[in-house]
N, CA and C atoms as an extended XYZ file, in Angstrom:
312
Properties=species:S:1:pos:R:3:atomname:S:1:resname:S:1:resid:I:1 pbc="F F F"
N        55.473       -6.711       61.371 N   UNK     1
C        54.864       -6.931       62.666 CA  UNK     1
C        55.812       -7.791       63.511 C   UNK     1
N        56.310       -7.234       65.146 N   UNK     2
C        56.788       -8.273       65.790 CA  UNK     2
C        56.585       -9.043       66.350 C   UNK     2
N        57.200      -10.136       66.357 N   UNK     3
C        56.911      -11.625       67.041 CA  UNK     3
C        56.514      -11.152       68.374 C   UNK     3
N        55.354      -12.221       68.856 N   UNK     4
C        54.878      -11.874       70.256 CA  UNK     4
C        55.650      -13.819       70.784 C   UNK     4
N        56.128      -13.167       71.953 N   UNK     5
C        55.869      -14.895       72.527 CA  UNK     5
C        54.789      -14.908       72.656 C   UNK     5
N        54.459      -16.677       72.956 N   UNK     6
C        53.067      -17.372       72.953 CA  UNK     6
C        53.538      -18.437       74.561 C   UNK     6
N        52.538      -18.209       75.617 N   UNK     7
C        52.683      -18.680       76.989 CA  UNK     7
C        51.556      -19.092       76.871 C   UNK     7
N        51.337      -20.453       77.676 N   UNK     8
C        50.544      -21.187       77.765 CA  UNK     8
C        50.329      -21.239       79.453 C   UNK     8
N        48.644      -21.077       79.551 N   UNK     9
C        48.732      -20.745       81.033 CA  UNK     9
C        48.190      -22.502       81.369 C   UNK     9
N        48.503      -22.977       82.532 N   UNK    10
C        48.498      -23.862       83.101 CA  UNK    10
C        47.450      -24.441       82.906 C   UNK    10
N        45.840      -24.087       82.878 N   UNK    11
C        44.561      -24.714       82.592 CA  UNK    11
C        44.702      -25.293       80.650 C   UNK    11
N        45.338      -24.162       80.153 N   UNK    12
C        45.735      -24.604       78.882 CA  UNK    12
C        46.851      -26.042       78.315 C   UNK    12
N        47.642      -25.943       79.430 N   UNK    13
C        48.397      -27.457       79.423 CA  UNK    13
C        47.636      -28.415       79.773 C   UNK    13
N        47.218      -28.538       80.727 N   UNK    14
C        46.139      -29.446       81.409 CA  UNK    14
C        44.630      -29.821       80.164 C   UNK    14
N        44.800      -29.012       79.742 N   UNK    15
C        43.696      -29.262       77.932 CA  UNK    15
C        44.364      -29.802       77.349 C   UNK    15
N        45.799      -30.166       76.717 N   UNK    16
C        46.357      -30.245       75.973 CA  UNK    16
C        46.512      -31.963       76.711 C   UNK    16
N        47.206      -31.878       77.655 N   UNK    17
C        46.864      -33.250       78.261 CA  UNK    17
C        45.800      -34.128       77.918 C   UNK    17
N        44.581      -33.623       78.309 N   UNK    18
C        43.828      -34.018       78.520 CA  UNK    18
C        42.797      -34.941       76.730 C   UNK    18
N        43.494      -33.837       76.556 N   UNK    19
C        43.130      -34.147       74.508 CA  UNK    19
C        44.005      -35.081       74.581 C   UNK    19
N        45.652      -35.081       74.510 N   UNK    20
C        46.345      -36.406       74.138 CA  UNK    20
C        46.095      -37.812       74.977 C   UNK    20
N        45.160      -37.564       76.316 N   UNK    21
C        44.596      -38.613       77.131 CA  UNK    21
C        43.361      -39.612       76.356 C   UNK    21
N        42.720      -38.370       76.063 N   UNK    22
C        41.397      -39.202       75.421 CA  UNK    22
C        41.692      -39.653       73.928 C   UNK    22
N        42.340      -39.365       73.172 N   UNK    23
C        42.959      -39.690       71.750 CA  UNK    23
C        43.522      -40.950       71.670 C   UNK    23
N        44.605      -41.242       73.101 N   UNK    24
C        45.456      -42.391       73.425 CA  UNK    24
C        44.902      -43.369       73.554 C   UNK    24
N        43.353      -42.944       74.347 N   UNK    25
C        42.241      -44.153       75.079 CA  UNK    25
C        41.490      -44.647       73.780 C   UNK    25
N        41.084      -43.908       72.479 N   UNK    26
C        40.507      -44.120       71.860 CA  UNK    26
C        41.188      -44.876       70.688 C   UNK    26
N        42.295      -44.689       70.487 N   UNK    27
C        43.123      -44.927       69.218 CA  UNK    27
C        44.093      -45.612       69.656 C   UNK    27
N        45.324      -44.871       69.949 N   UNK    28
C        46.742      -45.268       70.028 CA  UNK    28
C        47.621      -43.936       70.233 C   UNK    28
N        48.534      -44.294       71.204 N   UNK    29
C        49.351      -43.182       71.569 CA  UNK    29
C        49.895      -42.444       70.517 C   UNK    29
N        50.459      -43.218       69.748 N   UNK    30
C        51.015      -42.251       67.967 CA  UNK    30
C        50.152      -41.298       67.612 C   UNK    30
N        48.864      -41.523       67.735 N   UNK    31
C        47.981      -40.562       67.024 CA  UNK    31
C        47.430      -39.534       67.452 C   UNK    31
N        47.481      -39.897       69.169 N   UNK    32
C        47.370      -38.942       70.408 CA  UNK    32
C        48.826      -37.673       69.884 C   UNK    32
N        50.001      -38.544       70.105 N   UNK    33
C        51.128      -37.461       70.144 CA  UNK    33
C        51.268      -36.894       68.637 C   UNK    33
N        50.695      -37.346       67.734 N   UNK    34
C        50.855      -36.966       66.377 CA  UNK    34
C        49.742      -35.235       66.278 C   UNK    34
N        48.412      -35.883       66.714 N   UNK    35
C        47.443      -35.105       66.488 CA  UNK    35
C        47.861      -33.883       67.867 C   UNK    35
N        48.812      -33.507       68.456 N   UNK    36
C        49.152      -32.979       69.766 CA  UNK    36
C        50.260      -32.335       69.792 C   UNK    36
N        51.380      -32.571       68.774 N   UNK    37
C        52.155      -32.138       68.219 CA  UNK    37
C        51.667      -30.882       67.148 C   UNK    37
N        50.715      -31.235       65.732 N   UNK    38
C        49.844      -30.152       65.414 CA  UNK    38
C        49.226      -29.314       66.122 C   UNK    38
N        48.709      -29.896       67.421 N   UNK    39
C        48.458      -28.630       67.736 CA  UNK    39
C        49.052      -27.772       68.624 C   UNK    39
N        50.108      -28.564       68.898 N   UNK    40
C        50.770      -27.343       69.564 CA  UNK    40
C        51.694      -26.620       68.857 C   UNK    40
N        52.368      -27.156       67.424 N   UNK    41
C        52.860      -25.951       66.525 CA  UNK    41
C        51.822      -25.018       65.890 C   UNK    41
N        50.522      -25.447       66.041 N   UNK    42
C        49.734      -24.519       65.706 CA  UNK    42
C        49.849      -23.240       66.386 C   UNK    42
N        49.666      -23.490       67.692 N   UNK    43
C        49.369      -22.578       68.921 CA  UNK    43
C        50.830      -22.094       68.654 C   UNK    43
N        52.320      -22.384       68.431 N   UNK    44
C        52.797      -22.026       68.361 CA  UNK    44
C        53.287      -20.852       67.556 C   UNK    44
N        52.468      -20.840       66.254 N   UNK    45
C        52.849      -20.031       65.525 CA  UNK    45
C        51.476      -18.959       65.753 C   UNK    45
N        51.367      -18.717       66.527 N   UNK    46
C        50.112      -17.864       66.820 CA  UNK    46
C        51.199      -16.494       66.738 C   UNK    46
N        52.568      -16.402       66.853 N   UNK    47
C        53.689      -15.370       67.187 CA  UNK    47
C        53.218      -14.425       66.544 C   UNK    47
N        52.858      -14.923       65.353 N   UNK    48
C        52.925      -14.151       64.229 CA  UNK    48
C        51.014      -14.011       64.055 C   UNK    48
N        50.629      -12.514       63.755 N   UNK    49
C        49.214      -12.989       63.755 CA  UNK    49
C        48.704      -13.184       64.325 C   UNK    49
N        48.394      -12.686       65.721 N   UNK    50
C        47.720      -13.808       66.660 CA  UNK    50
C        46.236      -12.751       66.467 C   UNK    50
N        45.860      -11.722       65.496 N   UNK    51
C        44.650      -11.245       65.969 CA  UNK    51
C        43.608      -12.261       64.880 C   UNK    51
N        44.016      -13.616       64.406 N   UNK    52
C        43.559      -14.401       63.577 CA  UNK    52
C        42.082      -14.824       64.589 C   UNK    52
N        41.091      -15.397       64.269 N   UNK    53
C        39.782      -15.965       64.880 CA  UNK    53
C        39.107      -14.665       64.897 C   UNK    53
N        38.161      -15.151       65.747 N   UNK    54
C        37.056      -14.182       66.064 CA  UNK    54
C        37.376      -13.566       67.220 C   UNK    54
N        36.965      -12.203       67.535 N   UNK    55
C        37.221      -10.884       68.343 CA  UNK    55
C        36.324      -11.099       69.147 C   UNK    55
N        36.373      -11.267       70.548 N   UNK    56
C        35.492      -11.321       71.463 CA  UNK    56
C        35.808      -10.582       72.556 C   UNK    56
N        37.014       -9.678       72.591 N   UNK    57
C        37.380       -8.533       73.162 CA  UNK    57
C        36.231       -7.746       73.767 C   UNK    57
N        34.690       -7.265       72.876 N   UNK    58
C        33.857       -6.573       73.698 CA  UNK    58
C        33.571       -7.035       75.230 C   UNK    58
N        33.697       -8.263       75.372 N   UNK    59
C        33.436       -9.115       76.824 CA  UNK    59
C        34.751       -9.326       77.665 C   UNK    59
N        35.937       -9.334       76.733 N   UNK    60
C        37.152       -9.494       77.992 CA  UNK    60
C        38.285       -8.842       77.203 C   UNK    60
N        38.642       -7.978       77.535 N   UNK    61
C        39.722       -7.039       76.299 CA  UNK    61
C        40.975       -8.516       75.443 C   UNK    61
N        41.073       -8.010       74.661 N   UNK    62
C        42.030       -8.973       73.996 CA  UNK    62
C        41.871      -10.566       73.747 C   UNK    62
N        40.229      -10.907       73.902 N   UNK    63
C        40.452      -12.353       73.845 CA  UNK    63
C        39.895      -12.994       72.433 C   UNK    63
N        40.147      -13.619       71.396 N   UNK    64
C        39.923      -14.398       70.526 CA  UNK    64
C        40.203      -15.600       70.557 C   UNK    64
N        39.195      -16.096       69.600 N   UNK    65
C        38.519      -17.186       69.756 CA  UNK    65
C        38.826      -17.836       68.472 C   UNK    65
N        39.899      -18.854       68.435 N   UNK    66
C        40.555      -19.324       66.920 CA  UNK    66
C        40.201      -21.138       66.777 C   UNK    66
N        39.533      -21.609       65.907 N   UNK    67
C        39.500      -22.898       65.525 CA  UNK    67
C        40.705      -23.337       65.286 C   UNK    67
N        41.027      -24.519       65.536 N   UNK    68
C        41.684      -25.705       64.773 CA  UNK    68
C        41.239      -26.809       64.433 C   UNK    68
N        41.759      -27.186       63.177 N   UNK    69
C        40.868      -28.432       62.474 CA  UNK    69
C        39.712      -28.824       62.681 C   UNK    69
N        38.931      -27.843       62.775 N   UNK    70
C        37.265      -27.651       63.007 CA  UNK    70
C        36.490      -28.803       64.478 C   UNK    70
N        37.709      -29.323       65.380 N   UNK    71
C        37.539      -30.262       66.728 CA  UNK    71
C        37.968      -29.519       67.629 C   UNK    71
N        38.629      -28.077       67.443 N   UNK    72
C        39.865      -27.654       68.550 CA  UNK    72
C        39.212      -26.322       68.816 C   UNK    72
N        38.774      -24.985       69.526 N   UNK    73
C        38.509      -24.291       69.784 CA  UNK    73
C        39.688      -24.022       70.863 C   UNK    73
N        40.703      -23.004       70.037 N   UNK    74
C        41.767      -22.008       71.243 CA  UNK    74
C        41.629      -20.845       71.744 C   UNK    74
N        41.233      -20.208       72.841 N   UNK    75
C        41.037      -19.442       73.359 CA  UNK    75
C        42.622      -18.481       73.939 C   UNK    75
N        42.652      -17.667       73.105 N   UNK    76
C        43.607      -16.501       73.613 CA  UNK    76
C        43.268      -15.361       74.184 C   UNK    76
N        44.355      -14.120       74.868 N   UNK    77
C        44.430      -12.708       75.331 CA  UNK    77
C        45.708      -12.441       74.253 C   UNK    77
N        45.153      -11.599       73.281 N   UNK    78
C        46.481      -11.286       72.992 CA  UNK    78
C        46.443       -9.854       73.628 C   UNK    78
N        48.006       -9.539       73.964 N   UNK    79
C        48.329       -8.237       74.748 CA  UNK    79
C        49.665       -7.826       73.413 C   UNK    79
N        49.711       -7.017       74.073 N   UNK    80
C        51.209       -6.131       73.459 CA  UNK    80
C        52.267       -6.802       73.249 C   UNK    80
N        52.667       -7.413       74.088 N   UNK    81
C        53.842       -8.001       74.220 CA  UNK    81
C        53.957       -9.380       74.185 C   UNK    81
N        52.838      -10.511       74.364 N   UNK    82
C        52.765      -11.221       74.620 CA  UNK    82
C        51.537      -11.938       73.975 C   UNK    82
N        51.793      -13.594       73.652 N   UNK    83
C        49.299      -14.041       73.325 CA  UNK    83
C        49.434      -15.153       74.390 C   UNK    83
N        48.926      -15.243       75.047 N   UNK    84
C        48.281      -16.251       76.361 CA  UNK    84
C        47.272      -16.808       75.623 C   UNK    84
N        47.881      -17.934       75.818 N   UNK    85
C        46.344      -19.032       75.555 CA  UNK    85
C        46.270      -19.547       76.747 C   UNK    85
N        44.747      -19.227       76.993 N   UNK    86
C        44.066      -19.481       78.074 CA  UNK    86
C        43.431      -20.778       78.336 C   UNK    86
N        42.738      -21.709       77.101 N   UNK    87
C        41.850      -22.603       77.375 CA  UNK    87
C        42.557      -23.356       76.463 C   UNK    87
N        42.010      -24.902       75.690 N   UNK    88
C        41.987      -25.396       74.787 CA  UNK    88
C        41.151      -26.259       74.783 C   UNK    88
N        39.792      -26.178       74.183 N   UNK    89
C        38.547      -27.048       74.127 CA  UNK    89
C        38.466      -27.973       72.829 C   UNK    89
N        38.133      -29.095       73.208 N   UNK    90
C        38.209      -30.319       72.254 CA  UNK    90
C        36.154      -30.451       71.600 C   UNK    90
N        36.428      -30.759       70.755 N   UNK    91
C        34.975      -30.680       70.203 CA  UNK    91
C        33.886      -31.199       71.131 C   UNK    91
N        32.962      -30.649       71.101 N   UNK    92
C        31.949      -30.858       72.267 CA  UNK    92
C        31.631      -30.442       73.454 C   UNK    92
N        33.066      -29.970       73.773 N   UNK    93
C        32.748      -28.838       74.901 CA  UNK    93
C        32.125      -27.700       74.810 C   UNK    93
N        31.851      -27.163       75.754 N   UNK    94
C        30.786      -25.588       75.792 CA  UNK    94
C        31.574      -24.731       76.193 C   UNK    94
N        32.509      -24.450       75.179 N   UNK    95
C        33.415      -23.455       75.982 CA  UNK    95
C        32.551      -22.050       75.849 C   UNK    95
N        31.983      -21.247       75.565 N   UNK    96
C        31.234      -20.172       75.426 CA  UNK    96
C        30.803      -20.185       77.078 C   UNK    96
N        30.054      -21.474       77.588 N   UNK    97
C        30.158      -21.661       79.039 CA  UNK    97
C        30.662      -21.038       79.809 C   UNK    97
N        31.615      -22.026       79.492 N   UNK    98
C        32.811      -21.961       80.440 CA  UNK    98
C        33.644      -20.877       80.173 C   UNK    98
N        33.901      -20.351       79.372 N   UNK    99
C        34.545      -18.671       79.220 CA  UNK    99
C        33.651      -17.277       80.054 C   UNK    99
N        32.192      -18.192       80.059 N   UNK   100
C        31.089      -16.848       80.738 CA  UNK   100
C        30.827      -16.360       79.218 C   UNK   100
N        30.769      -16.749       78.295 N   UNK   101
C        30.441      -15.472       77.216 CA  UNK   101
C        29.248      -15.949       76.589 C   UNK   101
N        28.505      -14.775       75.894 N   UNK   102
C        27.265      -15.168       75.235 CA  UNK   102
C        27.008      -16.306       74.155 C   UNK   102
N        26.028      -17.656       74.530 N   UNK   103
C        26.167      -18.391       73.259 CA  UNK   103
C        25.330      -17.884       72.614 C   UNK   103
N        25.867      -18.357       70.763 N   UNK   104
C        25.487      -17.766       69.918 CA  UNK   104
C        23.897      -18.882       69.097 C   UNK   104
């Protein structure tokens, strides 16, 4: 199977921020950039595999819905050529919401 790049769309950086913001406030910056670093080699290796999580394609073609470390909910499109991660929700959010999709 070939490597897809993995692009991160702008609302998805701004999550990623926003996680190493509240981590920093709560703890300490080390643990912010430690725990932020995982996840972005996570997301990184999505290259490979990216039809990993749950299939929620019936509602928006190509989008799954992949945990990390059971706090992280990543929201992708994987396409042909390419996996866009779209969101990155930190535990407690309603992303089902905020995606528009049916909660379960």
């Amino acid at each position: 199977m070939p490597r897809r790049p993995v692009v991160l769309a702008p609302r998805a950086e701004a999550d990623l921020d926003r996680i190493a913001s509240w981590i920093a406030d709560q703890g300490t910056p080390l643990t912010a950039l430690d725990y932020v670093t995982r996840l972005r080699s996570f997301i990184t290796s999505l290259d490979q595999f990216p039809e990993r999580g749950v299939d929620y394609s019936r509602y928006r073609p190509g989008l799954r819905i992949i945990a990390f470390e059971r706090r992280v909910v990543i929201a992708v499109v994987v396409r042909a050529k390419r996996v866009d991660v779209q969101r990155v929700f930190s535990g407690g959010q309603h992303w089902q919401r905020v995606l528009r999709l049916p909660e379960d």
